[in-house]
VMD Tcl script that draws the C-alpha trace (Angstrom):
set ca {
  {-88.00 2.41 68.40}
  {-84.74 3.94 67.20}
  {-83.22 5.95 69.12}
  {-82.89 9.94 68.19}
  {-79.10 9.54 68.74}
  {-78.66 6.32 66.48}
  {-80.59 8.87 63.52}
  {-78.36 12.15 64.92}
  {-75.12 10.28 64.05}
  {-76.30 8.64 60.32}
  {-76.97 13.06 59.56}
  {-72.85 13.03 60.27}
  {-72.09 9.94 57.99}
  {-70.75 7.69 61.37}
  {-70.77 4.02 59.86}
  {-71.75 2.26 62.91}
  {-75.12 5.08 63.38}
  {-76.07 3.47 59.55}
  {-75.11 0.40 60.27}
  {-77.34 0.34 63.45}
  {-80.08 1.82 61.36}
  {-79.62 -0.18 58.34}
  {-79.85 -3.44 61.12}
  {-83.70 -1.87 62.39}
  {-84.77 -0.84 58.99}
  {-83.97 -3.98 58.08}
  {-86.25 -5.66 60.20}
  {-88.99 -3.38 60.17}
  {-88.94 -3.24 56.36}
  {-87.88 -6.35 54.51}
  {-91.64 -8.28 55.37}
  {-93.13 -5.34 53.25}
  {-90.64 -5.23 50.94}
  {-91.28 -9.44 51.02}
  {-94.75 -8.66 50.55}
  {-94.04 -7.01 46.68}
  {-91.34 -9.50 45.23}
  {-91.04 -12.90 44.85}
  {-87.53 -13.57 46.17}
  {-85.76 -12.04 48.83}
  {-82.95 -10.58 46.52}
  {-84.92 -8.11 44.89}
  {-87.04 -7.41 48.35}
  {-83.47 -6.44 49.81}
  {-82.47 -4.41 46.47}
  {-85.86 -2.38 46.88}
  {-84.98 -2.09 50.73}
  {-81.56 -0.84 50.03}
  {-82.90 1.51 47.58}
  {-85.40 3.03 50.29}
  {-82.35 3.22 52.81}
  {-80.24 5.01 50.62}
  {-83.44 7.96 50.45}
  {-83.66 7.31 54.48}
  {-80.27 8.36 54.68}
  {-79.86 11.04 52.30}
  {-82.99 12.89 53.53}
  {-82.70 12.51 56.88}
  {-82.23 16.25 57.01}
  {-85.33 16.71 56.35}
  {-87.16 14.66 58.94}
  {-89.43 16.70 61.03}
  {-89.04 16.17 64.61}
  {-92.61 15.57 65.45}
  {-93.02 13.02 62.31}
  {-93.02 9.72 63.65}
  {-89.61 7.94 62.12}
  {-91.37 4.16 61.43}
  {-94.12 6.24 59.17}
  {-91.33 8.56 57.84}
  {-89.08 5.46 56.41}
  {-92.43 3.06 55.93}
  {-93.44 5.85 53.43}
  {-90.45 6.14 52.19}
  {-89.54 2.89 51.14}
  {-93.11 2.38 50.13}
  {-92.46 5.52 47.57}
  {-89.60 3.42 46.39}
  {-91.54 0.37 46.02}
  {-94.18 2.17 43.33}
  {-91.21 4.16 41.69}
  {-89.84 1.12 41.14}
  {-92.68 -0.85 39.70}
  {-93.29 2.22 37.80}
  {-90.02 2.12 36.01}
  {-90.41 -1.88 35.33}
  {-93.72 -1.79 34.50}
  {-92.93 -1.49 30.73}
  {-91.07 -5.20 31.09}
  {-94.96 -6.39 32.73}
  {-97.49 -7.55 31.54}
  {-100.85 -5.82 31.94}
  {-104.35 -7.91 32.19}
  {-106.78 -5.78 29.52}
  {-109.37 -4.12 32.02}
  {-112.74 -5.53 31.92}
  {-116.03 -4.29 30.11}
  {-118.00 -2.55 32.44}
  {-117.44 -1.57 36.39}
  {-120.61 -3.82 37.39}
  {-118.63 -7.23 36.16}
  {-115.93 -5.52 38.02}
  {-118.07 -5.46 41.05}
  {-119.94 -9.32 40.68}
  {-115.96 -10.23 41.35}
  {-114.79 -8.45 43.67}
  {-117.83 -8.92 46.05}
  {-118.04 -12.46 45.31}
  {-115.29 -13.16 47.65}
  {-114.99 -14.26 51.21}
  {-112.19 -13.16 53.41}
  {-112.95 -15.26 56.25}
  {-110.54 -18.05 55.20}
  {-107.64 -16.03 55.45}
  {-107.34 -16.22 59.41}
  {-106.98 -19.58 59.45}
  {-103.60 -19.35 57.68}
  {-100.62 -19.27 58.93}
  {-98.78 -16.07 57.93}
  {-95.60 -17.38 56.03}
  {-98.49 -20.10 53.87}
  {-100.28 -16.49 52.99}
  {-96.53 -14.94 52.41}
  {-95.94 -18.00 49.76}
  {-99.62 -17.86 48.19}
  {-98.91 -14.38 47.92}
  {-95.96 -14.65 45.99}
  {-97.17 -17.13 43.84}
  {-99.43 -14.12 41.86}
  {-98.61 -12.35 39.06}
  {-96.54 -9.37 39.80}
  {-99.40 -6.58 38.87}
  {-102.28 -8.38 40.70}
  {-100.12 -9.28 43.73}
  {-98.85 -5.19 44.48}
  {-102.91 -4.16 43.80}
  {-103.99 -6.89 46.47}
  {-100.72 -5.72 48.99}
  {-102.05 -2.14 48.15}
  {-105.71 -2.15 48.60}
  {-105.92 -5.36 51.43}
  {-102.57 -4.77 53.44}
  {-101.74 -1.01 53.13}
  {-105.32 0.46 52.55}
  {-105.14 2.32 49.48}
  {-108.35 2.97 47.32}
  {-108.63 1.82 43.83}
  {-108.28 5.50 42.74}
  {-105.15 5.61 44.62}
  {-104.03 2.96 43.56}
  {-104.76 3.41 39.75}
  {-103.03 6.52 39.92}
  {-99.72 4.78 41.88}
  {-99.52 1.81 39.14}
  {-100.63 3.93 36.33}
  {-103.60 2.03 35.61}
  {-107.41 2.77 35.56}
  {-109.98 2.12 38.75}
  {-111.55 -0.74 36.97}
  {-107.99 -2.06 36.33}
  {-107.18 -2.02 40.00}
  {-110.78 -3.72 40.99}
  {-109.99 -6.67 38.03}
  {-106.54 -7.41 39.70}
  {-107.57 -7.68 42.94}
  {-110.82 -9.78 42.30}
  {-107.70 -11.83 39.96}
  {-106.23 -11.61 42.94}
  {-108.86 -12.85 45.70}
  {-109.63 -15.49 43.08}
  {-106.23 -17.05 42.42}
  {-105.76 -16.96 46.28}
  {-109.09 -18.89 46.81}
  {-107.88 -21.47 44.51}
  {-104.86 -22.30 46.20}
  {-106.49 -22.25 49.55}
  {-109.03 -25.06 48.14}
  {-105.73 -27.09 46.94}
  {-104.32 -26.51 50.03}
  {-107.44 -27.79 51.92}
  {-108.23 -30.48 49.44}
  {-104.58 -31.90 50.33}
  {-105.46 -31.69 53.82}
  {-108.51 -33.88 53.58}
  {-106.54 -36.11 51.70}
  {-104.00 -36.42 54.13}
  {-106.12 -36.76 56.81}
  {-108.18 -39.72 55.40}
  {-105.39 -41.84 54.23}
}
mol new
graphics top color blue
foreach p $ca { graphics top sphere $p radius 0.5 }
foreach p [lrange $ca 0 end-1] q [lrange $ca 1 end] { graphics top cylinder $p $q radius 0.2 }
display resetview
């Protein structure tokens, strides 16, 4: 936890206060950041981004608000403001036909494999997806956002959201096969 006189100091501009809270932001924040771009360059330009809003409205942090939610939202805001801006330069999968194909995918799909993967393998598979489908599967499986939610963060419709993350699930499931057919392989040479 930071502590209150670390987040006192940054109000007063003292360097060595941000620097201290740029150095636990930074640890706290960069594996989500990680989470919604492929290389850590533009994970650390979205982080500095969100620290820049941590420090200019620090003012008006409420002393019971928790300060890990407070900045988590915040950069998280910055994350989808972001993406929002970009999304022009992004492609956009055409939503499917009817919500009932929607659903034949997105149940179809068996989350059972992913504990038996090591964390940084899922971080890599992850950012292997294409940028829309990958921030609607971070969304809906990591951060817990609804499709309606999350239509309405991306700009895109409910059926839009369920499509990318059933894309999203799928593509995943194939590179865990790969990954497990290359085991097999391995192990029988």
């Amino acid at each position: 936890m930071i502590d209150h006189k670390i987040i006192e100091a940054c109000k007063k501009n003292d360097r060595r206060a941000q620097e201290k809270l740029y150095e636990w932001c930074y640890v706290k924040l960069m594996p989500t950041c990680m989470r919604y771009h492929r290389n850590e360059e533009d994970a650390r330009s979205i982080l500095n981004l969100g620290f820049v809003k941590i420090c200019k409205n620090l003012d008006k942090l409420k002393e019971a608000t928790p300060f890990e939610a407070w900045v988590r939202r915040i950069v998280m805001n910055t994350i989808i403001d972001e993406f929002r801006k970009n999304k022009n330069y992004l492609q956009l999968v055409d939503s499917k036909e009817t919500d009932r194909e929607l659903e034949v995918h997105v149940t179809s799909v068996e989350n059972n494999v992913w504990s038996k993967l090591e964390m940084d393998v899922l971080m890599g598979l992850l950012k292997r997806l294409p940028d829309v489908s990958r921030k609607v599967f971070n969304l809906y499986v990591i951060d817990g956002y609804t499709h309606k939610e999350i239509g309405k963060l991306l700009d895109i419709s409910d059926g839009t959201s369920k499509w990318h993350l059933s894309n999203a699930r799928k593509l995943l499931r194939e590179m865990v096969n790969k990954i497990k057919l290359s085991e097999n392989r391995e192990m029988w040479a």
